[in-house]
DRENSETOR-170430 format. One record per residue (C-alpha): residue in three letters; x, y, z. Coordinates in steps of 0.001 Angstrom, whole numbers, plus 500000, padded with zeros to 6 digits. Layout:
<logus>
ALAXYZ/...
</logus>
This chain:
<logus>
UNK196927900099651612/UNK196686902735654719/UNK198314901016657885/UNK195624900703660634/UNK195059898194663723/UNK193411894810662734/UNK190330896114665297/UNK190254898869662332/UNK189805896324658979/UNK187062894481661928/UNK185069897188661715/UNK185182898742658164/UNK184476894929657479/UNK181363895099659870/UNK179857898266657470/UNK178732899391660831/UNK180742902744661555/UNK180314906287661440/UNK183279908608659726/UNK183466911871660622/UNK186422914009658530/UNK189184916488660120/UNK191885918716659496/UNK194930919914661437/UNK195634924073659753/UNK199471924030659123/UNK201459927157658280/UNK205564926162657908/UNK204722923014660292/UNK203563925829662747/UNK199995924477663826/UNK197075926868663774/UNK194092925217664220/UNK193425921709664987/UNK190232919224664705/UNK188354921038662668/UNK185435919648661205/UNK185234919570657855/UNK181807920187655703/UNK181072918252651833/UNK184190916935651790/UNK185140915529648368/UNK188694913838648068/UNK189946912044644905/UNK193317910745643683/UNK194468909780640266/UNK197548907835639196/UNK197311908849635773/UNK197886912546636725/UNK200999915026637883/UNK199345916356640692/UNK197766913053641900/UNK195549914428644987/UNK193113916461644677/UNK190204918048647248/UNK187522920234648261/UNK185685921333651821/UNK184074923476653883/UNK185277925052657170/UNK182512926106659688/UNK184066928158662031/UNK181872929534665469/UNK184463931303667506/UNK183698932613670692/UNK185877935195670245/UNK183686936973667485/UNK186570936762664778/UNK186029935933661068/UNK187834933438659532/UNK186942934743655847/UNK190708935679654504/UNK191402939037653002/UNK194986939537652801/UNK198013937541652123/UNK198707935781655605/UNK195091935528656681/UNK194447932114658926/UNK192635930183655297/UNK194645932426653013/UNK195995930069650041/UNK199715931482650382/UNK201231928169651890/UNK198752927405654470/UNK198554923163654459/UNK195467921195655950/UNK196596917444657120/UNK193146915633656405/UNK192205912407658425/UNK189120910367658837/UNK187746909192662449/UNK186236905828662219/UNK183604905404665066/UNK182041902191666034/UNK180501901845669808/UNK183995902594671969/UNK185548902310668964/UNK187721905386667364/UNK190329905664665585/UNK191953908306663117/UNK193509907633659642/UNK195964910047658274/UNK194317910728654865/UNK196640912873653016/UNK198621916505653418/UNK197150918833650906/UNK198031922841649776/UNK195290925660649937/UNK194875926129646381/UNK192319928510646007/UNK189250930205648135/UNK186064929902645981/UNK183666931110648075/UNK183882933093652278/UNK180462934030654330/UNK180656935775657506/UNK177135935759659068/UNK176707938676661731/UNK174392939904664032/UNK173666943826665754/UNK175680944223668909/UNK173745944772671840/UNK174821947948672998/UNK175262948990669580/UNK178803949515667449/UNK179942947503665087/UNK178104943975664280/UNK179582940794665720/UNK180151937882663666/UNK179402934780665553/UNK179827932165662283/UNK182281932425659325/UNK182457929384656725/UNK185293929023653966/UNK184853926859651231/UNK188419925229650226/UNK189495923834646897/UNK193126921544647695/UNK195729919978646119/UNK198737917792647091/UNK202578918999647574/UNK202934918101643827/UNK200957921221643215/UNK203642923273645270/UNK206647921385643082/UNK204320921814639599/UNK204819925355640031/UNK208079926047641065/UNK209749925382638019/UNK213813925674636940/UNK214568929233635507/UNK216724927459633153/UNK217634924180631964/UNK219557922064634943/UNK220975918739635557/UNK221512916884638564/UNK223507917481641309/UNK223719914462642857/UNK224365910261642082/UNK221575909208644212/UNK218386908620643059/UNK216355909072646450/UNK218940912018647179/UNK218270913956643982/UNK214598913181644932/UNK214732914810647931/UNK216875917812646792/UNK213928918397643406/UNK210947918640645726/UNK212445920067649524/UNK210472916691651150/UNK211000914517653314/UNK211364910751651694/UNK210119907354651982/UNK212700905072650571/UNK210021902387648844/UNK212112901127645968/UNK216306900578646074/UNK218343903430645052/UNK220589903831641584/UNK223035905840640622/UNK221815908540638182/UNK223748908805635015/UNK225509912391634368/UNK223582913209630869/UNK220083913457632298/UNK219185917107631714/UNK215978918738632934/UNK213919921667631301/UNK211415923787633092/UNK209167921225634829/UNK210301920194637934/UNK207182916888637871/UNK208873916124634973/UNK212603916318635967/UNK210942913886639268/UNK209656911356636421/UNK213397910927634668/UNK215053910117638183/UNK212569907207638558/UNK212049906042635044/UNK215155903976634886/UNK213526902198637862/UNK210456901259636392/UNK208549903641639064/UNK206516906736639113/UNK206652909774641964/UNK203973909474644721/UNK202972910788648383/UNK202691909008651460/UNK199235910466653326/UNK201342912370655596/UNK203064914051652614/UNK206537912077652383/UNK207995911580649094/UNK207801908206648076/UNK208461905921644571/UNK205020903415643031/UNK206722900866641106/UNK205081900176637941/UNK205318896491637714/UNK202247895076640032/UNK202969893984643811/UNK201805890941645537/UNK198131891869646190/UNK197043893448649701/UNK193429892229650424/UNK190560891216648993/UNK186924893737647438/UNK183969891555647166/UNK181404893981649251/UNK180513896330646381/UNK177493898100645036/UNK178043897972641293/UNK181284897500639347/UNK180822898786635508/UNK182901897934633351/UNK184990900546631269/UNK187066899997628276/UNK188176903661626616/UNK190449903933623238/UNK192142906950624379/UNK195032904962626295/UNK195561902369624362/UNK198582902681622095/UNK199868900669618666/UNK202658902929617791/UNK205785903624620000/UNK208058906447619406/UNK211091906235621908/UNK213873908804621391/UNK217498908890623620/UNK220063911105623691/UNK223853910704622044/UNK226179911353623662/UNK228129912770620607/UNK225919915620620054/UNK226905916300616146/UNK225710912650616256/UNK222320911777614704/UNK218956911888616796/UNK218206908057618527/UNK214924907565617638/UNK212883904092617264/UNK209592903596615915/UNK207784900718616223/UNK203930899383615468/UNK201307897412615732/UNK200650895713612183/UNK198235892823612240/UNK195071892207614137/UNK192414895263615525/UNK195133897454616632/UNK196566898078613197/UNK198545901086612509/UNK198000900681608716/UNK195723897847606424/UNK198504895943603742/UNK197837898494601445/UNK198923901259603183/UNK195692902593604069/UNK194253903626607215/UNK193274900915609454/UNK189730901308611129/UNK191221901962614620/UNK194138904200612778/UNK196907906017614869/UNK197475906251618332/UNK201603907254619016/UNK202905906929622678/UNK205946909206622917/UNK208592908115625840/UNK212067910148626077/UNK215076909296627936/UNK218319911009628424/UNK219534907464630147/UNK219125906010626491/UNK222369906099624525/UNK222338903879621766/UNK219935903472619041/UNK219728899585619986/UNK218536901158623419/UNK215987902992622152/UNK214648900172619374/UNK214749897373622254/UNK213051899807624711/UNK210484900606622187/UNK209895896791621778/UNK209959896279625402/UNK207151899604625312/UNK204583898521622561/UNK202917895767623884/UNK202664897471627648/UNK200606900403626392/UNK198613898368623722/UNK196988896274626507/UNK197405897290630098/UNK195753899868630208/UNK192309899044628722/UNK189624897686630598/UNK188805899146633740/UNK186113898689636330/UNK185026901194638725/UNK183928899583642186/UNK181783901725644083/UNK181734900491648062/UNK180778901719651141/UNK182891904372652252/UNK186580903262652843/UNK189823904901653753/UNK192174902180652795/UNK192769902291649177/UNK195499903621647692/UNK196783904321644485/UNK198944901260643863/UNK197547898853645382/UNK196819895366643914/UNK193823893450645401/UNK191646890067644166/UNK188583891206643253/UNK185564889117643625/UNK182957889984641318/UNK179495889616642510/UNK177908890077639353/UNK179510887240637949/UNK179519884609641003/UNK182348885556642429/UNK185030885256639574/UNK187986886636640686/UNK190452888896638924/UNK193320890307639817/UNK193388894349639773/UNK195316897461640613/UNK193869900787641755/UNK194305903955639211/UNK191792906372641097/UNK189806906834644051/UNK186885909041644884/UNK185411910064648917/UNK182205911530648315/UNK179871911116650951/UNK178707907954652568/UNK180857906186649324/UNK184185905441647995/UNK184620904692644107/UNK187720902936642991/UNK188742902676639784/UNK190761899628639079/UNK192895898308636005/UNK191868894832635276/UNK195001892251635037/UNK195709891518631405/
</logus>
């Protein structure tokens, strides 16, 4: 959850507030344009995906100098050629304010520039006195995505938060305790990927602080934070697509004229069948999560990891609820509240947030209900 005052949670508890969003411009931490207002703004985040953050606005621009901000050329003020936009929120309640860092995102691309002009008065050339850019965004994992390894690489240091650091070029936040990385991890093209082997042997997944800090989400669920029970509607979801009942977990010997480590194992009784006793397919059928690990050794590894595996991704992930609320800055991906459901009196479950959607006057979090 985002760290604000206690007069803060007073307020957003109140549902009595106005929110107004802004941007700091950013070109290699060199500012160029502060407070600016930003237009439509539309900000989502999604655990379940590389490039976690993603965004879109509009930039209204009346400068009384008479110059456009529509880009042209590589190096142009909104120009998607490392320009960064810091986006916050201001909360406003009577004499009330406050501003909450909402996250650090790239230029990504430029859909759409107007200038709007009018006639000089003594003639020449018109004068534009209003320029808008519309902005699509993306978080530094966009920036890491695409610089990838020119050829395959291992790492160059023992230190997990180190080796962190020295992948991506950011600054850290050191959420989880450090490990020493074994010497056999190897990494291909994808630098997101290379990020996920550092912090798989500690149970955790790469992630961004809202001022752009790289930080570690452990996957095992925290101590809740607070408490939802103000919502508008809270469907319920429950998809097939994630939900798993064969594991295929393969390591990497050490002896490499050695024979592949692979395990395999399923789900054989019950709904999630793999298989019915004849060998025919089951009425669910196949669904195969594939994990690798180059910190996996043994074949016993790999078989008691794929135990360990099977029944993680044949439950957890399949029921989930998406809580729309009034509008509210302090979710985060991670974060494990008690969820009071008014459409059932109140009962109370215990859930973790997957996604979260700013659109307007509303925030929509989706949550993963507690097995």
């Amino acid at each position: 959850m985002r760290d604000v005052s206690q007069a803060m949670r007073e307020v957003l508890d109140d549902l009595d507030y106005s929110v107004d969003w802004v941007a700091d411009l950013n070109y290699d931490d060199i500012p160029l344009a502060q407070n600016l207002l930003l237009d439509a703004p539309r900000f989502s985040w999604d655990a379940g995906s590389q490039i976690q953050g993603k965004g879109s606005c509009t930039i209204l621009w009346d400068d009384i100098f008479e110059q456009s901000i529509v880009p042209r050329q590589i190096g142009d003020l909104f120009s998607p050629f490392g320009a960064e936009l810091q986006v916050d929120v201001i909360i406003s309640a009577g004499d009330f304010r406050e501003r909450v860092s909402m996250g650090r995102f790239v230029l990504d691309s430029v859909p759409s520039a107007v200038e709007y002009a009018i006639q000089h008065p003594h003639g020449g050339r018109p004068v534009v006195v209003e320029s808008t850019v519309q902005l699509d965004l993306a978080d530094y994992f966009l920036r890491i995505s695409r610089d990838r390894f020119a050829f395959p690489a291992s790492p160059k240091s023992a230190s997990m938060w180190d080796e962190a650091q020295r992948l991506t070029g950011l600054p850290v936040f050191r959420s989880i305790p450090d490990r020493t990385l074994p010497t056999a991890i190897t990494y291909d093209e994808d630098r997101l990927d290379a990020l996920d082997k550092v912090f798989g042997p500690s149970n955790a997944w790469p992630a961004l602080t809202p001022n752009g800090a790289l930080t570690a989400m452990p996957k095992t669920w925290p101590a809740p934070v607070g408490r939802i029970s103000r919502v508008m509607s809270a469907p319920l979801e429950m998809r097939s697509e994630n939900v798993y009942n064969r594991v295929v977990v393969e390591g990497k010997n050490p002896d490499p004229s050695g024979p592949v480590l692979r395990a395999v194992v399923e789900i054989r009784d019950g709904y999630l069948r793999v298989r019915n006793r004849d060998g025919s397919r089951s009425p669910f059928g196949g669904n195969t999560y594939f994990y690798q690990s180059d910190m996996l050794t043994t074949q016993q590894q790999c078989q008691a990891y794929a135990e360990e595996l099977l029944p993680q991704v044949s439950r957890i992930r399949s029921v989930t609820r998406r809580l729309v609320e009034p509008f509210n800055p302090l979710r985060e991906l991670g974060d494990v509240y008690v969820f009071a459901d008014p459409t059932r009196g109140g009962e109370e479950s215990t859930v973790r947030v997957r996604g979260i959607e700013h659109s307007g006057a509303q925030t929509v979090t989706t949550v993963e209900v507690k097995a």
